[in-house]
C-alpha positions in Angstrom: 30.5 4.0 6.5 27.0 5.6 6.1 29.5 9.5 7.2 31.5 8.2 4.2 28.9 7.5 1.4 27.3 11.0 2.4 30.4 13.1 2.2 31.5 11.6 -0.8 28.1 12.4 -2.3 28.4 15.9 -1.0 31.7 16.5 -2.9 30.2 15.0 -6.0 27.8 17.6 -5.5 29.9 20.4 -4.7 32.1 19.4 -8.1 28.9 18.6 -10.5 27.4 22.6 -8.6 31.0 24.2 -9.5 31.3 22.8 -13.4 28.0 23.6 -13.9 28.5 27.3 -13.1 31.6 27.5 -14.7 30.1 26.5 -18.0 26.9 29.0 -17.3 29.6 31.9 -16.9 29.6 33.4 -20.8 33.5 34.0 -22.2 33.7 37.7 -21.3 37.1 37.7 -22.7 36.1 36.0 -26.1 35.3 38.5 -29.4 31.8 39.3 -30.1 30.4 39.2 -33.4 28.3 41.4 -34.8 26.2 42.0 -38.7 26.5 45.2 -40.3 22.6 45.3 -39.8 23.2 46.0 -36.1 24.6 49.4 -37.3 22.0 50.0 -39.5 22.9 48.6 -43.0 19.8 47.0 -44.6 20.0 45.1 -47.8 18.1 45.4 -51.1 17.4 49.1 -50.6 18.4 52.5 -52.6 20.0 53.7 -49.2 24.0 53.7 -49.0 25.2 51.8 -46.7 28.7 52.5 -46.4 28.7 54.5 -42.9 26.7 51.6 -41.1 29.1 49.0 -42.6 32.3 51.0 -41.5 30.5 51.7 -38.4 30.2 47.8 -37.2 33.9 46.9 -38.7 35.0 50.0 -36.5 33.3 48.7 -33.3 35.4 46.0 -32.1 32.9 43.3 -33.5 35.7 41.2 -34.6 34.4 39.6 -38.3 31.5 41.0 -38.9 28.6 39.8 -40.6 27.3 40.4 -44.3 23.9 38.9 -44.3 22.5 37.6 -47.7 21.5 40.4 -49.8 23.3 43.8 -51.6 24.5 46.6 -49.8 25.3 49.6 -51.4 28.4 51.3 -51.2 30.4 54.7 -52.3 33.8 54.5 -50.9 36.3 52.4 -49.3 35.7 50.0 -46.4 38.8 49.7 -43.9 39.2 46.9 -41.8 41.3 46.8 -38.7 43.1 44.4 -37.2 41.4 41.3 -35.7 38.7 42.0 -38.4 37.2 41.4 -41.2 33.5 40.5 -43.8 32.1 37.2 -43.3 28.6 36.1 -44.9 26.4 35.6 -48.3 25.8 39.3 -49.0 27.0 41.3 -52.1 28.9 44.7 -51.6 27.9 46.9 -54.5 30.3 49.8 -55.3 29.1 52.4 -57.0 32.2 54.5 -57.1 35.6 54.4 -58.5 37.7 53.3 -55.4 39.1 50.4 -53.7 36.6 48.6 -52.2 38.4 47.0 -49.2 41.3 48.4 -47.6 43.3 47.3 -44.4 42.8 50.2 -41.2 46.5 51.0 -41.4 48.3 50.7 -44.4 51.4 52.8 -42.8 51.8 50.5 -39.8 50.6 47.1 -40.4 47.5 45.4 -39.2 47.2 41.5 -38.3 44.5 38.6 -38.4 42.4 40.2 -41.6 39.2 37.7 -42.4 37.0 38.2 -45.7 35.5 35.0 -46.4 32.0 34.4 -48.6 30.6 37.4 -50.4 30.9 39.2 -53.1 32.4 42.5 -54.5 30.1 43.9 -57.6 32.0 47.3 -58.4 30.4 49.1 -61.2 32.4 48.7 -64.0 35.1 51.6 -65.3 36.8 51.0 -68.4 40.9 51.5 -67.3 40.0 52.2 -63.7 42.7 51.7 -61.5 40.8 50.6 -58.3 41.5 47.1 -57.3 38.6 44.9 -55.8 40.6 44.8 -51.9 44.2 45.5 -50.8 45.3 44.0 -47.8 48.7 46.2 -47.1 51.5 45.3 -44.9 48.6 42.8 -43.2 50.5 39.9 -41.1 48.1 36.8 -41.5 45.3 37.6 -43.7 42.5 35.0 -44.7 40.5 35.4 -48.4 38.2 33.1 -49.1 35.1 32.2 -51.2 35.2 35.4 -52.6 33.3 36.7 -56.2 34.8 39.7 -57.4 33.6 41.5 -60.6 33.7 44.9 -62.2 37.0 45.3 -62.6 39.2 47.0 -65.0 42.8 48.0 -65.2 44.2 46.7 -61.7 43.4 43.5 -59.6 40.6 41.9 -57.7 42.6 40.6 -54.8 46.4 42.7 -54.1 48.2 41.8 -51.0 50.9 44.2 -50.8 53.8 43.9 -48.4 52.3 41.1 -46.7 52.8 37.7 -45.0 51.5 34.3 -43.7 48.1 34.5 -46.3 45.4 32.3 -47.7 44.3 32.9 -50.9 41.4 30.4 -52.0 38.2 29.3 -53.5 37.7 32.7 -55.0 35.8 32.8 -58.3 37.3 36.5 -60.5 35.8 36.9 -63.4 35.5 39.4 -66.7 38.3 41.6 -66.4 38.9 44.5 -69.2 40.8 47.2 -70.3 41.5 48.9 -73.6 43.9 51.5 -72.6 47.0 51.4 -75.4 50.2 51.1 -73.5 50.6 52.4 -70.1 48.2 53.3 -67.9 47.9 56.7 -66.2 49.6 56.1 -63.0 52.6 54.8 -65.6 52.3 50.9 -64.8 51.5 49.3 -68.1 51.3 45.5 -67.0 49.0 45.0 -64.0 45.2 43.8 -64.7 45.7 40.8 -62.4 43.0 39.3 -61.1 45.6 38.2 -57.9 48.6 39.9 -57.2 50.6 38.6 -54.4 53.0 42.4 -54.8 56.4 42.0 -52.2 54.4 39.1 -49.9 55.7 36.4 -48.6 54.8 33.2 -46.9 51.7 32.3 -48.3 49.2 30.2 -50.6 47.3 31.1 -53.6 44.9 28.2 -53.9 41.9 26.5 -55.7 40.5 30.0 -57.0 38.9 30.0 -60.5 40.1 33.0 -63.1 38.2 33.7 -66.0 37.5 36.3 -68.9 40.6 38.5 -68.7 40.8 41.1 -71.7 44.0 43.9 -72.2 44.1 46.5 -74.8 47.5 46.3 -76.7 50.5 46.5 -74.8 48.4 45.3 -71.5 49.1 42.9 -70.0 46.9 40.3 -67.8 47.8 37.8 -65.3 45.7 35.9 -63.2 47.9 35.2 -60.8 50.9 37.7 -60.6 53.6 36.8 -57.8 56.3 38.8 -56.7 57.6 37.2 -53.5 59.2 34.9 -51.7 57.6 31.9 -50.7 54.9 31.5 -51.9 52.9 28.6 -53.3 50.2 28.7 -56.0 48.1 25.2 -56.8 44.9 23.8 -57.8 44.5 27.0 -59.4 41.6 27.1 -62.9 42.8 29.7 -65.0 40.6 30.0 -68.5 40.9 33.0 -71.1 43.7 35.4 -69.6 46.9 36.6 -70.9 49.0 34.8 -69.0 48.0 32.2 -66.3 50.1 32.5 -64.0 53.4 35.1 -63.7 56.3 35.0 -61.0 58.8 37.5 -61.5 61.7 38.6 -59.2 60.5 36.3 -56.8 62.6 33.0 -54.4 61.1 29.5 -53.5 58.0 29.5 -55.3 56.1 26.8 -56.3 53.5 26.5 -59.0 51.8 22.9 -59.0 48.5 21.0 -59.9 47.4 24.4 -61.7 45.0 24.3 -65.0 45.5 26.9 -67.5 43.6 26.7 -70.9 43.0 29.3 -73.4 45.8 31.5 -73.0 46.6 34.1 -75.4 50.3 34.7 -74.2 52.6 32.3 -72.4 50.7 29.7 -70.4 52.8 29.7 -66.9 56.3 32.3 -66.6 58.7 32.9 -64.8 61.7 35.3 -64.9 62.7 39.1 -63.8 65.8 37.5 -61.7 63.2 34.4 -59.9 65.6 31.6 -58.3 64.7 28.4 -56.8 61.4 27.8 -57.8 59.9 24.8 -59.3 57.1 24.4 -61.8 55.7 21.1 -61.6 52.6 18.9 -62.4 50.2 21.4 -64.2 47.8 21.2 -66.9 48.3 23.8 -70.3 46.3 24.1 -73.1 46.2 26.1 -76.1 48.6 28.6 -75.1 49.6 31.0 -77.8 53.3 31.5 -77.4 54.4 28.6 -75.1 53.1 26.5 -72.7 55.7 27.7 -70.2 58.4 30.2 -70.4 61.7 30.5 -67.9 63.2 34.2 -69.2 65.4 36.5 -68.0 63.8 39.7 -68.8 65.6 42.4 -66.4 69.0 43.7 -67.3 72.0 43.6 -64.8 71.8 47.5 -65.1 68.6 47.7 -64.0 69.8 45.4 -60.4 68.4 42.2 -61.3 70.6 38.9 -61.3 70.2 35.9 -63.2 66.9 33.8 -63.3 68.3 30.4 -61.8 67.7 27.3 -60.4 64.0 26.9 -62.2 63.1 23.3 -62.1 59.9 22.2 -65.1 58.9 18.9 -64.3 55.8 16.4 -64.7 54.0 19.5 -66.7 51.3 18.3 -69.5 51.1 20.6 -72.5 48.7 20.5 -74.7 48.2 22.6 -78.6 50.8 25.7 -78.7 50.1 28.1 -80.8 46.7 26.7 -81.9 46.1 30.6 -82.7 47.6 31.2 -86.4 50.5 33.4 -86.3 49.5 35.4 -88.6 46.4 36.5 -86.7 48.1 37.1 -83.3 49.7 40.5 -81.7 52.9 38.6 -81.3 53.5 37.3 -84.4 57.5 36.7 -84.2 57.9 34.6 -81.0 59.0 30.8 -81.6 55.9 28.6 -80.4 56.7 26.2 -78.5 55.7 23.6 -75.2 58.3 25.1 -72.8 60.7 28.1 -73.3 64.0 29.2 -72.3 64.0 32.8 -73.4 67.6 34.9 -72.6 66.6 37.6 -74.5 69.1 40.1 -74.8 72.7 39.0 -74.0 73.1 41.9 -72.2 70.8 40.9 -69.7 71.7 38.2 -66.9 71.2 34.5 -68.9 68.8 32.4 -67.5 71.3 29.7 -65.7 70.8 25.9 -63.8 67.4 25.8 -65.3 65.9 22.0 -65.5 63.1 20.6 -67.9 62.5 17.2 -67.2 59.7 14.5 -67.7 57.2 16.9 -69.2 54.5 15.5 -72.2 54.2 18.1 -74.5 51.8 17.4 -77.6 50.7 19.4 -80.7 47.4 17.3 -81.9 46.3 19.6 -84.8 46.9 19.3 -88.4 49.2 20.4 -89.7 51.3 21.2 -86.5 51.5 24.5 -85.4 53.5 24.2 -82.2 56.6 25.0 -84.0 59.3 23.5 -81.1 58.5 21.0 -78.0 61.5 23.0 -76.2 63.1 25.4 -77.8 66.2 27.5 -76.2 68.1 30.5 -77.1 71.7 31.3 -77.3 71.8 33.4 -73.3 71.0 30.6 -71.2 73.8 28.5 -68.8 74.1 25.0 -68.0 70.5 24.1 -68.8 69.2 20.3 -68.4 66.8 18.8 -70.7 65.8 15.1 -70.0 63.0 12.7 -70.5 60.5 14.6 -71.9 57.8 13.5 -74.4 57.5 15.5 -77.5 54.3 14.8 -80.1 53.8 16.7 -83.0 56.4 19.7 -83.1 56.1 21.3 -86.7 59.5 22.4 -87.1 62.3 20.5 -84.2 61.4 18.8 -80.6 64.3 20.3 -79.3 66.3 23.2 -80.2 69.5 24.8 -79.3 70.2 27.7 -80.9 73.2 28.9 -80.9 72.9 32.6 -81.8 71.0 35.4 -79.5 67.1 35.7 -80.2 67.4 39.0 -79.5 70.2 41.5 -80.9 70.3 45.0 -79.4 67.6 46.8 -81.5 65.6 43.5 -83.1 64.2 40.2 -81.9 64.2 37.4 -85.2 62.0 35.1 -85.7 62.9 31.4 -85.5 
């Protein structure tokens, strides 16, 4: 017995010996991390720091660190895959480039992390450099950014890209004043996000504020152009449009706030299908709280915008802006749009507007239509919605095109 009790304290030694070495042994196989400092960036200096940064992203770090403080920059940051800007510190760019850039924008890179600090470009009036573009990037994380200083293009693109996270990132004071197009010949992209031919993804709880275009600019804070793709809990204050989804499948835009918008609060068109828009908040949007629109021609490729579902939305004070005063004078104000356009184009078709509250609280009114529909749309449904305070009709049908081939009328 007394052989027994020994041996089986031996193996209990021998097993307590082996897990204690086994968790001494470090993970060789596990990523190190690394700051920027280790390759020689120092913060709150007059020294540029670009070479150190790119230096530790290049060195198989992983997520590198950004400790609190600015660094100084002059050109564009590329981050490979597996990599990535984590930390309190402020990148300050101090010339007229993209700030952050994916390694390989030809091939593809995977697993890109920028998560905490803050891009501070110095500001360009119609610069075309967005804040970061993550290009053809398979699983990309952005998060908790602050992005300023930009002009003419957007603060966050992902471009040809799939399975992203987009959220808590605050993008702020946006301007241009460039009449018409811009020089590369795009005359309606200052977005503060732009989700560009990318897929599978969420655009979430980011804050977007201060968004100014010159005439014939447009600005979006959040601009979507792909499939599947969900955009929520979103603040969106003083833009041109809140949110935009164009030529785009299965989106869903949901528990968004949009207030102070000097165009059309939340849109979607350009040949979108399936999509819902459901349960946001819109106030004091200029030309309708939300807009379904066709928008494409069927020359130009694109099919019908169809299948859009409006529901549960709360709309708040159309067209608080007098008409008069506003570069858009002729466009019927209203809580929710169905714009066809010209009958040329594809209609809009299937849509449904349902259980939305739509209220115009000043007076006089000067939301001119709760819903208001043109002649090119197909088998629309309009059901249970709440209509307060529409100056002219809650609902209207017309039955003639708002647009003919040269002119648009006013209604």
């Amino acid at each position: 017995m007394m052989f027994a009790r020994t041996q089986k304290h031996i193996w209990r030694t021998v097993i307590a010996a082996f897990a204690m070495s086994v968790l001494a042994v470090p993970a060789a196989h596990a990523s190190p991390s690394c700051s920027v400092t280790s390759h020689g960036a120092i913060a709150d200096d007059s020294i540029d720091d670009t070479a150190a940064i790119q230096a530790s992203l290049s060195s198989g770090c992983g997520v590198v660190s950004l400790p609190k403080g600015t660094y100084i920059v002059s050109d564009t940051l590329r981050v490979p895959s597996g990599g990535g800007i984590k930390g309190s510190g402020t990148l300050r760019q101090t010339a007229d480039v993209v700030t952050i850039l994916n390694a390989d924008t030809v091939n593809g890179d995977s697993d890109i992390t920028l998560d905490g600090f803050k891009i501070a470009k110095d500001f360009v009036n119609n610069s075309l450099a967005d804040g970061l573009r993550l290009e053809r990037v398979n699983g990309a994380t952005v998060k908790g950014l602050e992005i300023t200083g930009i002009s003419a293009r957007s603060g966050i693109e992902l471009l040809r890209s799939s399975d992203f996270t987009i959220t808590r990132n605050h993008l702020h004071g946006y301007s241009a004043d460039q009449t018409g197009a811009l020089a590369d010949g795009d005359p309606i992209s200052i977005d503060s996000i732009y989700v560009r031919l990318s897929s599978g993804g969420t655009v979430s709880h980011n804050r977007i504020e201060d968004m100014v275009g010159g005439p014939g600019l447009q600005s979006d804070g959040i601009f979507v152009t792909g499939d599947d793709v969900v955009v929520e809990y979103n603040v969106i204050r003083n833009v041109g449009e809140a949110v935009d989804v164009g030529a785009a499948d299965n989106v869903t835009v949901r528990y968004n706030r949009a207030t102070d918008i000097s165009g059309w609060g939340l849109k979607i068109g350009n040949g979108s299908s399936n999509s819902v828009i459901t349960r946001n908040y819109v106030e004091r949007a200029q030309l309708a709280g939300i807009v379904v629109f066709n928008g494409a021609s069927t020359i130009a490729g694109n099919g019908p915008t169809e299948n859009i579902e409006v529901s549960f939305n709360t709309i708040l004070n159309t067209g608080s802006q007098d008409k008069t005063t506003h570069a858009i004078p002729f466009i019927p104000r209203a809580g929710i749009s169905l714009h066809g356009y010209l009958s040329a184009w594809a209609p809009v078709a299937n849509s449904v507007v349902k259980n939305n509250v739509i209220i115009d609280t000043y007076r006089p009114h000067r939301m001119e239509y709760g819903i208001w529909e043109d002649l090119n749309n197909v088998d629309s449904t309009i059901s249970n919605n709440v209509i307060i305070g529409a100056a002219k009709q809650q609902i209207r049908d017309d039955v003639t095109p708002w647009c003919t081939d040269s002119t648009c009328e006013e209604y």
